[in-house]
C-alpha positions as a printed Julia matrix, in Angstrom:
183×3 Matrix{Float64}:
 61.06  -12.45  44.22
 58.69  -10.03  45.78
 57.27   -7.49  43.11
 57.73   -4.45  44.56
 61.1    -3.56  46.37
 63.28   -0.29  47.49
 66.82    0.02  46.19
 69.79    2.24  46.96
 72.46    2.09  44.52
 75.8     3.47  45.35
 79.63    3.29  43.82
 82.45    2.55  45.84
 86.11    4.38  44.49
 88.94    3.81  46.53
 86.88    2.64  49.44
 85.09    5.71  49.44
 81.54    6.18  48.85
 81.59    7.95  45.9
 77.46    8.68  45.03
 74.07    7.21  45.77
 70.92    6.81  44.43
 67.57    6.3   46.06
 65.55    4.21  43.18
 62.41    4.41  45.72
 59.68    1.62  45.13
 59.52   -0.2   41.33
 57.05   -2.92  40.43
 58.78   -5.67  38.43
 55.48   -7.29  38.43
 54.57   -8.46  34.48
 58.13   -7.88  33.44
 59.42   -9.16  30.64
 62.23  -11.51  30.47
 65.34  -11.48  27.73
 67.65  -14.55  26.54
 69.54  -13.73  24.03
 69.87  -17.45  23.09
 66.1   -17.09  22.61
 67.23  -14.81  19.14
 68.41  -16.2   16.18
 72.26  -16.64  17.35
 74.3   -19.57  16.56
 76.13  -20.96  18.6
 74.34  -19.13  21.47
 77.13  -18.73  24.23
 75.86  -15.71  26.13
 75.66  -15.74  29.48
 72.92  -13.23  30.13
 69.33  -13.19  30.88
 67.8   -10.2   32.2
 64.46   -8.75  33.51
 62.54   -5.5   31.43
 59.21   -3.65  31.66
 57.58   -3.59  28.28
 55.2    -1.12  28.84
 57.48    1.02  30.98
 55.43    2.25  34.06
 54.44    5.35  31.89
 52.98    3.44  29.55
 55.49    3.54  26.84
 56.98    0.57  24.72
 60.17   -0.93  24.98
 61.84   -1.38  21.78
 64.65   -4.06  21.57
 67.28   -2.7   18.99
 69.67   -5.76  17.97
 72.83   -3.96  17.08
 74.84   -7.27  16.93
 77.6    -6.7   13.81
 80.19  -10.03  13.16
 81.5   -11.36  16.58
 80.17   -8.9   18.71
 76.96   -8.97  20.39
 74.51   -5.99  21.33
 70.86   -5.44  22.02
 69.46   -1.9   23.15
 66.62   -1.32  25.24
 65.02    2.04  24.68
 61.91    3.02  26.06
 59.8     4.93  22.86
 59.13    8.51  23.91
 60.34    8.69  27.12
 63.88    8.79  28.95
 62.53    5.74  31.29
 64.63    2.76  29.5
 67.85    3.46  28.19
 69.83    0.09  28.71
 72.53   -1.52  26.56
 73.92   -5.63  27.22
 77.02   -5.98  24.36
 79.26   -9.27  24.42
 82.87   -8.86  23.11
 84.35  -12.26  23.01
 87.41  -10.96  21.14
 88.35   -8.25  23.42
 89.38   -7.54  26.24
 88.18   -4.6   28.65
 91.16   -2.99  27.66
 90.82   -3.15  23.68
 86.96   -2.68  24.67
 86.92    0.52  26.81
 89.83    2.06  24.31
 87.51    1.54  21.28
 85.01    2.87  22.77
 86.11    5.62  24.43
 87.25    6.42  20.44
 84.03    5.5   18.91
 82.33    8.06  21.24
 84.55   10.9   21.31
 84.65   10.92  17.21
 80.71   11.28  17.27
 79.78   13.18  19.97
 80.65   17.1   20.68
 81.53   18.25  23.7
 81.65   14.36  25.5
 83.69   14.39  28.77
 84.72   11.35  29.88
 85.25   10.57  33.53
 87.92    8.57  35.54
 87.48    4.81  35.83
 86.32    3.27  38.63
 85.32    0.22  40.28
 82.17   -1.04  40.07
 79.95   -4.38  40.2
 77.56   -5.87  37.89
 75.71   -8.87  37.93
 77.9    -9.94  41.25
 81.37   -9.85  38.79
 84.06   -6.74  39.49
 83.84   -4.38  37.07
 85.02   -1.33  35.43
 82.51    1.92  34.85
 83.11    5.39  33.38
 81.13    7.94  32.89
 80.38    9.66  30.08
 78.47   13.42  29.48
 77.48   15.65  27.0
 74.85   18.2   27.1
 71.84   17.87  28.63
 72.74   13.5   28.78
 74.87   11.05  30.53
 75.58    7.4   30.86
 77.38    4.76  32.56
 79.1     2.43  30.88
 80.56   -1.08  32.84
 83.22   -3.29  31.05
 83.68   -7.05  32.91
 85.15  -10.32  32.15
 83.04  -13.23  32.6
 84.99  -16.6   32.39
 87.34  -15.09  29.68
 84.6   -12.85  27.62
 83.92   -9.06  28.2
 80.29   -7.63  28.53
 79.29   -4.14  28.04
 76.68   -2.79  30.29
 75.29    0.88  29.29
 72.84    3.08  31.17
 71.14    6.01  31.91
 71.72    6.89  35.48
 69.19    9.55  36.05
 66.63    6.81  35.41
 65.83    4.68  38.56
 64.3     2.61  36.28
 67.3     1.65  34.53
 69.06    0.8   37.79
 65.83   -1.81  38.29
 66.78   -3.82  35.4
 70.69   -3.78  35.91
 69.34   -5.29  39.11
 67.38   -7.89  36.99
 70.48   -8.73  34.93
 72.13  -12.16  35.47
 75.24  -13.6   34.31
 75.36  -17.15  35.19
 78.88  -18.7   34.6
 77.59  -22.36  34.38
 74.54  -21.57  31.41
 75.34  -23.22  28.03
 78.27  -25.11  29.1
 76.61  -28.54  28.67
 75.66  -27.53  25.4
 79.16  -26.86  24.22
């Protein structure tokens, strides 16, 4: 994988393109790499690895926030002082993107004022069909993406006015065939 690349990211709704962003050049030299089955889960059946700068190219740290409570899964990337890193991988292996999206879409409304929440739309992560909405409130926004990998749902949050962000969704891999053997 070549250590510097451009990216354009773009949504598709409807078959129309909907928005684009120009990420423009980001080193992914030195970047760190995450496995959840490296933390202290058991059984480890995620799916996900993904790829993170820790220090973000303004030199700040990249805190990993485990916010994993019974069955469900979550870790937080946040970059410490800076908007750079604002990324969020959650497995749900009791929901479905329905029960998912609806609890969330409660969660957030009951603690933020002023949240709008936008239309679904179609959207791809990790090379699997999924579902994103937007969500704002002043002066911040985020996507979030619900899919269903082989059965389980995945949350994907980000901040979308951070190119950087957009680098590591395209460092995030699901692969359908990890852990199976170990099952």
């Amino acid at each position: 994988m070549h250590p510097l690349r451009k990216a354009v990211y773009f949504s598709i709704v409807n078959g129309d393109l909907l928005e684009w962003l120009l990420a423009g050049d980001v080193s992914i030299q030195g970047w760190m790499t995450f496995d959840p089955c490296d933390r202290p889960v058991t059984p480890c059946d995620w799916l996900v690895t993904l790829r993170y700068p820790d220090p973000t190219p303004a030199g700040h740290p990249v805190r990993i926030d485990d916010l994993s409570r019974g069955n469900v899964q979550r870790y937080h990337f946040v970059s410490e002082g800076s908007d750079e890193v604002y990324f969020e991988i959650g497995r749900y292996p009791d929901e479905t993107i329905e029960s998912a999206l609806a609890a969330f879409v409660e969660g957030v409304v009951s603690r933020i004022d002023g949240i709008e929440i936008g239309e679904r739309e179609r959207s791809e992560v990790a090379g699997h069909p999924a579902t994103r909405l937007e969500i704002r409130w002043p002066g911040k926004r985020r996507w979030i993406h619900f899919l269903d990998v082989d059965g389980v749902t995945y949350r994907v949050i980000l901040n979308p006015d951070s190119a950087l962000n957009f680098a590591i969704l395209d460092e995030l891999h699901i692969d359908r065939n990890k852990n199976l053997s170990e099952n």
